[in-house]
C-alpha positions as CSV (number, residue, x, y, z in Angstrom):
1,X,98.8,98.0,119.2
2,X,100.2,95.2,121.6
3,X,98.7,95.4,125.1
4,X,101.4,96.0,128.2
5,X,101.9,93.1,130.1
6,X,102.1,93.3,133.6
7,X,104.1,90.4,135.7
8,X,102.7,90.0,139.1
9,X,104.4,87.7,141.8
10,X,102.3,86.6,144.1
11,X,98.4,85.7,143.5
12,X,97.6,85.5,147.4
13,X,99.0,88.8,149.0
14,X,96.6,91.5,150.3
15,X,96.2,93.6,147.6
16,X,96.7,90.9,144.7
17,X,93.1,91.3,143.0
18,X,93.1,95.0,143.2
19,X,96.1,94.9,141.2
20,X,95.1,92.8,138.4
21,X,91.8,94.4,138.6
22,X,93.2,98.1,137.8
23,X,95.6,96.8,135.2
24,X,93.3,94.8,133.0
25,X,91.0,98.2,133.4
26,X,93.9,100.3,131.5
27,X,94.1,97.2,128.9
28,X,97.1,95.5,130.0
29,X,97.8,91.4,129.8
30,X,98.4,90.2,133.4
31,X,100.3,87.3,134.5
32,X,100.3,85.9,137.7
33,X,103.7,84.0,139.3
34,X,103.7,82.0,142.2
35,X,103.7,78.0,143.4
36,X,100.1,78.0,144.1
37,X,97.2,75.9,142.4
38,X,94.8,78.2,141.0
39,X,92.1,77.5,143.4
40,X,94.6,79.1,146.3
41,X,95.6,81.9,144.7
42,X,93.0,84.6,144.6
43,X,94.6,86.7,141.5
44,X,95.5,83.9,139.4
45,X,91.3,83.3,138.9
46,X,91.3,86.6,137.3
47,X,94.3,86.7,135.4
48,X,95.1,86.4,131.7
49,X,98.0,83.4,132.2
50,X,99.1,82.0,135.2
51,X,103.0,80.8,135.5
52,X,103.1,78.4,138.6
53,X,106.6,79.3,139.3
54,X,107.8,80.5,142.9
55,X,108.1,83.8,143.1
56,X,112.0,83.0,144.8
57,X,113.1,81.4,141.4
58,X,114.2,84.3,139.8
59,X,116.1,82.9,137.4
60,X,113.1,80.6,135.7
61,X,110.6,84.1,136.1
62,X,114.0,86.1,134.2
63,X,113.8,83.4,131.6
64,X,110.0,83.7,131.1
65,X,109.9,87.2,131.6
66,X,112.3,88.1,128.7
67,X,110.3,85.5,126.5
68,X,106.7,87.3,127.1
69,X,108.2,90.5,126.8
70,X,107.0,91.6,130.0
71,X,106.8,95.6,130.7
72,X,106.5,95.9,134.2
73,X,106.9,93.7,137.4
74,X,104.7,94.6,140.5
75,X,103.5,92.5,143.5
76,X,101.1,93.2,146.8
77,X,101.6,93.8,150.4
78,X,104.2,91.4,151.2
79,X,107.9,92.1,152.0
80,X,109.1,88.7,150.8
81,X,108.1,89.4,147.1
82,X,108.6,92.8,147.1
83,X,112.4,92.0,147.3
84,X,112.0,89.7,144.9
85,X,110.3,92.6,142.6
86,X,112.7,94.6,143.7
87,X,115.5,91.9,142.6
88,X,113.5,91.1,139.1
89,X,113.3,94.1,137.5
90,X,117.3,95.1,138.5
91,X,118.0,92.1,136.3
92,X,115.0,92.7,133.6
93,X,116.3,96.5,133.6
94,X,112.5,97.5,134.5
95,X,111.5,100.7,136.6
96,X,110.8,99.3,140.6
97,X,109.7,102.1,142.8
98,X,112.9,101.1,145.4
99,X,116.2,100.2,145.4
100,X,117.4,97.5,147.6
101,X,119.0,99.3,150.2
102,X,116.0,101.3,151.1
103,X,113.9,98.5,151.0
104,X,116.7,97.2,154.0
105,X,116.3,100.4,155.5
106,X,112.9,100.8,155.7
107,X,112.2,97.5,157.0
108,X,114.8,97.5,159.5
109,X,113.1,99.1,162.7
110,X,116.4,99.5,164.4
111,X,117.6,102.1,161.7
112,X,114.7,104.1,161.5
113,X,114.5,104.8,165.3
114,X,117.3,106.3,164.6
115,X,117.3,108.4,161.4
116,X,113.3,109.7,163.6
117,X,115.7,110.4,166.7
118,X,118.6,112.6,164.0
119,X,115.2,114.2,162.9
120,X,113.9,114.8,166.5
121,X,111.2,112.7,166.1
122,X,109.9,110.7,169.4
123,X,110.7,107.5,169.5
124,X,109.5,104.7,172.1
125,X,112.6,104.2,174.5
126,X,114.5,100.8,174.2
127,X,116.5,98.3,176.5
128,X,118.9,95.5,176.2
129,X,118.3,92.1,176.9
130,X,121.1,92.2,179.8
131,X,119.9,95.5,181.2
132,X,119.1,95.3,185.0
133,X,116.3,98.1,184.8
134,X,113.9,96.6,182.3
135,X,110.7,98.6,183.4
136,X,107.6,95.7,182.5
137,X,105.3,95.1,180.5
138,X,108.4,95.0,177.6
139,X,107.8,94.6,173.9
140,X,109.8,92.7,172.4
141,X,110.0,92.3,168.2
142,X,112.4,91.1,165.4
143,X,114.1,94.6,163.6
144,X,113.4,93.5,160.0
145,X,110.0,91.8,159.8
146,X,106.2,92.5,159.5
147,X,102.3,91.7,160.1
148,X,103.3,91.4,163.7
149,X,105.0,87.9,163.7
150,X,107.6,87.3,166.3
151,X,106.5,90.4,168.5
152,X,105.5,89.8,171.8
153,X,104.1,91.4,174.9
154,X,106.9,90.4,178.1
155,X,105.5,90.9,181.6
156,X,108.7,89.7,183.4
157,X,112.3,88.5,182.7
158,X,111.2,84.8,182.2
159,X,108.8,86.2,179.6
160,X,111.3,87.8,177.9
161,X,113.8,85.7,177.8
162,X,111.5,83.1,176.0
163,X,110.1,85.0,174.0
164,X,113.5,86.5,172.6
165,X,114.5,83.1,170.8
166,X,110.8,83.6,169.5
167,X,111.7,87.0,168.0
168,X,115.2,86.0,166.5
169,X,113.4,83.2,164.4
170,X,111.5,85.8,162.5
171,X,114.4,87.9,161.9
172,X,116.5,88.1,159.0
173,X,119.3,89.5,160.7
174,X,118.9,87.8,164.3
175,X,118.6,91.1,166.0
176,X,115.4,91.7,167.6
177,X,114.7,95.1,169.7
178,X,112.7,95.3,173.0
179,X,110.9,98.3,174.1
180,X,109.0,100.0,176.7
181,X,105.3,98.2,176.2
182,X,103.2,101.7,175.5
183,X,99.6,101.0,176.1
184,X,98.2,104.8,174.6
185,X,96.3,105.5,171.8
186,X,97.7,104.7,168.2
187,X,97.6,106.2,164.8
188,X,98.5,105.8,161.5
189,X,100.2,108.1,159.4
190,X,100.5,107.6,155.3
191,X,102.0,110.0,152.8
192,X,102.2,109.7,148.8
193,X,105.4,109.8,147.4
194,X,105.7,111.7,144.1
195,X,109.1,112.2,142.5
196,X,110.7,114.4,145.3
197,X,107.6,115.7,146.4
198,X,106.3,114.0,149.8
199,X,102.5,115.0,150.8
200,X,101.0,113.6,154.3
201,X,97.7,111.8,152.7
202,X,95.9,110.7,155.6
203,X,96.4,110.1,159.0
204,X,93.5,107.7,161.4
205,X,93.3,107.2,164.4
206,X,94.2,102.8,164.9
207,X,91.5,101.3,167.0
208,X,93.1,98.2,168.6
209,X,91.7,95.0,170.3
210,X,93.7,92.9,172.7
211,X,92.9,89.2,172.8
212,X,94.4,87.2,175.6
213,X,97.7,88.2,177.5
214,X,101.0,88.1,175.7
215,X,99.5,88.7,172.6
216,X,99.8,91.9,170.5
217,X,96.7,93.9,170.3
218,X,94.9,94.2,166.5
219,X,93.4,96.7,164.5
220,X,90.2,96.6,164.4
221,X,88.7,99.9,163.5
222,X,90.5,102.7,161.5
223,X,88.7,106.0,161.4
224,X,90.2,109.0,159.1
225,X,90.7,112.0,160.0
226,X,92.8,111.7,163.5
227,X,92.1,113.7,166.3
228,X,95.4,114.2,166.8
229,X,96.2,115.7,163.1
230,X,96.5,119.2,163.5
231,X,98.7,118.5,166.4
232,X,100.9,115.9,164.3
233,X,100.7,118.9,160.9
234,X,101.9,121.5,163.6
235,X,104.5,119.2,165.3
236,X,105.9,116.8,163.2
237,X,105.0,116.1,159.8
238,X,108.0,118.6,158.1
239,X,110.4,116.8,160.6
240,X,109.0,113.4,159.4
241,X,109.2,114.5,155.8
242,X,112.7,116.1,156.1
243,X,113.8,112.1,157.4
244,X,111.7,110.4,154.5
245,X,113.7,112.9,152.1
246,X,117.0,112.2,153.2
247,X,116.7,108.7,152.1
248,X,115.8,109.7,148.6
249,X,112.4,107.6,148.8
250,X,110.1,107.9,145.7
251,X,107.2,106.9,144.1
252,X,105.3,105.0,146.2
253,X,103.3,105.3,149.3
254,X,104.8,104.6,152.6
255,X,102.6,104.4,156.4
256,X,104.1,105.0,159.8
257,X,102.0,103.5,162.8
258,X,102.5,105.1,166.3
259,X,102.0,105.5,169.7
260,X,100.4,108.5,171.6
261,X,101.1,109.2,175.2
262,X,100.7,112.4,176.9
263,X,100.1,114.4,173.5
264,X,103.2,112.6,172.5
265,X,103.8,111.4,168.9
266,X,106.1,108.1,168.7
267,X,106.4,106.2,165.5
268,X,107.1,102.4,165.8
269,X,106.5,101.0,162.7
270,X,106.8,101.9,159.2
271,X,106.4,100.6,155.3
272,X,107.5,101.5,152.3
273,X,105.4,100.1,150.2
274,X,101.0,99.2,149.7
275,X,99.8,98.8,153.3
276,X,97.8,95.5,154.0
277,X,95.3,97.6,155.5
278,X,94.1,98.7,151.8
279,X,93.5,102.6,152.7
280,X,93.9,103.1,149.2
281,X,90.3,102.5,148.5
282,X,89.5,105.3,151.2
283,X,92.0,107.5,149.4
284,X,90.4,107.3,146.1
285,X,87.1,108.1,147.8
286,X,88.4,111.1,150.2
287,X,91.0,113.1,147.7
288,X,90.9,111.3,144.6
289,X,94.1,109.7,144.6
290,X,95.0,105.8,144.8
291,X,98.6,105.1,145.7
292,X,98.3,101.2,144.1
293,X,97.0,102.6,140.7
294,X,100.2,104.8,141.0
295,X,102.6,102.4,141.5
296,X,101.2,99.9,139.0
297,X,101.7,103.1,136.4
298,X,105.1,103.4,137.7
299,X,106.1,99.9,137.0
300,X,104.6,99.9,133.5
301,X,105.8,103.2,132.6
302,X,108.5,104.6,134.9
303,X,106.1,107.2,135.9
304,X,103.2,107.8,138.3
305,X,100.6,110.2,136.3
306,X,101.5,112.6,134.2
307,X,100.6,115.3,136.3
308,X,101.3,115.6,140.3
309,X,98.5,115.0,142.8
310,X,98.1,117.7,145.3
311,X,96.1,116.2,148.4
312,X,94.7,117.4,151.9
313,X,95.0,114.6,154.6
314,X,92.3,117.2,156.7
315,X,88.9,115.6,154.5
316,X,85.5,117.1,154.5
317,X,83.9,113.5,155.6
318,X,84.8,110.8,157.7
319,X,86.0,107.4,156.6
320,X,86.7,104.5,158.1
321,X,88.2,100.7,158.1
322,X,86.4,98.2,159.4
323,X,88.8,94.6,160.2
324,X,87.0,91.6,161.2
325,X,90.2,89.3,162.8
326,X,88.9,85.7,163.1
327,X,90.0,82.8,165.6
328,X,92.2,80.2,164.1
329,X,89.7,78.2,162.3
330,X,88.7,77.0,159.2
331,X,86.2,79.4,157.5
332,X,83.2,78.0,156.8
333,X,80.5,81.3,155.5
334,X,80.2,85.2,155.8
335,X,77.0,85.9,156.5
336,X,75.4,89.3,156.2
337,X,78.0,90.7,153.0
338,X,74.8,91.0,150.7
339,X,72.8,93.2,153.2
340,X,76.2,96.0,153.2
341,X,76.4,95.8,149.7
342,X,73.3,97.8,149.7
343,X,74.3,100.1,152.5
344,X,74.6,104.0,151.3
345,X,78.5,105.1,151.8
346,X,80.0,101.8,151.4
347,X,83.5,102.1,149.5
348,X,84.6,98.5,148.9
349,X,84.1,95.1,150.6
350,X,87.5,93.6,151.2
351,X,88.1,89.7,152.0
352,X,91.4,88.7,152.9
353,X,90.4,85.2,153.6
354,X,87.9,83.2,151.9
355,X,85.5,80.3,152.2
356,X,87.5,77.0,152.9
357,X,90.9,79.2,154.4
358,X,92.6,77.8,157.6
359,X,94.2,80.4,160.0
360,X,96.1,78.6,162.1
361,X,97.0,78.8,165.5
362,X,100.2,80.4,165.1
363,X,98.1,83.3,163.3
364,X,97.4,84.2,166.5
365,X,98.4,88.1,167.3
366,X,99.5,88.6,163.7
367,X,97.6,90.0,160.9
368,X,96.8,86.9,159.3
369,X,94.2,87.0,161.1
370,X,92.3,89.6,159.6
371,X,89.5,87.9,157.4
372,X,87.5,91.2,156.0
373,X,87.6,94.6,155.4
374,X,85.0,97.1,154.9
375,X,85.2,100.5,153.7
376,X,82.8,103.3,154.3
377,X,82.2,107.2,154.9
378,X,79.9,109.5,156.4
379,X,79.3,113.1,156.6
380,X,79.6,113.1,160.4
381,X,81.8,111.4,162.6
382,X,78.3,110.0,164.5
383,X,77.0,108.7,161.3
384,X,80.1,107.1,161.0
385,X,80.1,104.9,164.5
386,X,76.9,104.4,163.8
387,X,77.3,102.4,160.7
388,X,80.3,100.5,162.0
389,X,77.7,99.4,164.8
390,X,75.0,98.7,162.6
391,X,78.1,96.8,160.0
392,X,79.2,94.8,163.1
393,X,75.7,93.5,164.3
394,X,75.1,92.4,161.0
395,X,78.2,91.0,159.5
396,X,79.0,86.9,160.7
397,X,82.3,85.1,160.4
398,X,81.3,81.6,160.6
399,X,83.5,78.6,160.7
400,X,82.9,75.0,158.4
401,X,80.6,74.2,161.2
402,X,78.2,77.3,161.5
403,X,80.6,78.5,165.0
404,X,81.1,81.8,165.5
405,X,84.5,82.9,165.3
406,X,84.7,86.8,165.6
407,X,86.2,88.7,168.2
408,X,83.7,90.2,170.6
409,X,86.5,92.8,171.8
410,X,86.2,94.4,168.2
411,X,82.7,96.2,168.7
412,X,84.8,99.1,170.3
413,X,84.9,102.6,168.3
């Protein structure tokens, strides 16, 4: 019997490796598309073939594609080639998890304030850039991109006003939206997408760290479950489903990050797609369900599993994230990986970046510059901060020569 191949465009994204990973596990030939020597791109090292063709050319990948006989097309966290996906198996006549308006819609911040606000579902309040009663600090960030480029913190009009032409470069559309600056709590919020069925997964509560002024704050703990759960399953996750529905979204996995003020739920982000932040691997651990192993199914097959998952985002144990974001630097070493690996309740070591990597200074307040993940659990929520205290005094981020270049600010839990 033939093996399935699977067509993956991108070798770099977050999520890349895992992908090749799980499908050579179920016995499928991978290839690997993108304009990237081997040596920079992390899944092509693992791959069966590598095409080093951009993963924009759809016309060449078509070509090639039809030649291998390829049964599925998937890609990683990354919006650019998930369009692409999106676009390559419409012409391939392969199953993609999306169509391309809802990819437009779910991308498009502007449009999903307002389906949350015909749902009565909180939404951070919003000005115009010729309003005379701005109330600062402003946020201000391109509708239709992620990983935090072109969003910016504004502390008075001048700010603003430069920082606009900042956000209309990153946008698609040239529309940007600025917002009241909300300096709460935060959470994220994912569900699993089954056919029409739509179950809330998880939900954590989004530990951030703020660097210098202007700059967006970063992730840099995740712990599951949130406080704020039952008060989110009581108040809004039928409301938030209901909206999902409506757009006929399926098979996939899709994350909502938002604000807390006064008890107060507000989304402000969303994706329709793998997150970057991986919490796959804690789902596989916690209910016995991973959303990338799903998808990659779907694309091969047209179907997630053969039977439907039934989940409970309220788990037993703890779990948590760990994101090391690095100054823009060249990496040199991580130092202390070999001591976790021995650790009791560690899920999966995560690097994003690897030895020899730049992150440049335009990285800055974006989340290219998160360098390593670390998953882990615990049976109490104390074991748990303990660990990530113990993880963080022992893992080092060093540059190419032997200089420090972690965040102190991220030791908070």
């Amino acid at each position: 019997m033939n093996k399935q191949k699977l067509l993956l465009l991108g070798g770099k994204p977050v999520g890349s490796v895992d992908i090749v990973n799980y499908a050579k596990s179920i016995g499928c030939y991978v290839i690997v598309a993108d304009y990237l020597d081997v040596k920079d791109s992390p899944a092509k090292q693992i791959a069966d073939e590598c095409w080093n063709v951009s993963t924009a050319d759809l016309d060449t990948l078509a070509k090639k594609a039809k030649l291998a006989r390829i049964d599925g097309v998937f890609t990683g966290a990354h919006d650019f080639n998930i369009d692409k996906a999106q676009k390559l198996c419409k012409i391939l006549g392969l199953p993609f998890y999306a169509t391309e308006k809802q990819l437009e819609e779910t991308l498009n911040k502007e449009f999903y304030k307002k389906l949350f606000k015909q749902f009565k579902i909180p939404v951070i309040e919003e000005y115009k850039i010729e309003d005379d009663d701005i109330q600062y600090p402003t946020i201000i960030k391109p509708v239709d991109s992620g990983g935090a480029y072109g969003v910016k913190i504004c502390n008075n009009k001048e700010e603003l006003l430069n920082n606009y032409t900042v956000a209309l470069e990153y946008s698609n559309s040239k529309k940007v939206l600025i917002e009241r600056y909300v300096e709460g709590e935060e959470v994220t919020i994912e569900y699993l997408l089954q056919e029409n069925d739509i179950q809330l997964i998880g939900m954590a509560d989004r530990i951030t760290a703020k660097f210098q002024d202007g700059v967006l704050p970063l992730p840099s703990n995740y712990i599951w479950p949130s406080k704020y759960l039952k008060l989110f399953e009581k108040e809004y996750n039928q409301k938030i489903i209901n909206a999902l529905k409506s757009l006929g979204l399926k098979n996939s996995m899709l994350f909502i990050q938002a604000k807390i003020e006064n008890n107060k739920i507000m989304p402000y982000d969303m994706g329709f797609r793998l997150s970057g932040t991986q919490e796959y691997h804690i789902f596989e651990k916690m209910c016995n369900v991973n959303p990338l192993k799903l998808m990659v199914n779907y694309a091969l097959s047209g179907k997630m599993s053969e039977k439907p998952y039934i989940v409970n985002a309220d788990y037993n144990k703890y779990a948590a994230n760990i994101t090391f974001l690095v100054k823009p630097a060249t990496i040199g070493s991580f130092i202390g990986l070999d001591k976790i690996e021995k650790m009791n309740n560690i899920i999966s070591i995560a690097k994003n970046k690897f030895e020899g990597e730049t992150i440049p200074q335009s990285a800055l307040g974006t989340l290219n510059q998160v360098a390593l993940r670390i998953f882990l659990y615990a049976d109490t929520k104390n074991e748990l901060i303990d660990n990530i205290r113990l993880i963080r005094n022992t893992v080092q981020i060093q540059d190419i020569e032997g200089r420090d270049i972690l965040y102190e600010q991220q030791n908070n839990v």
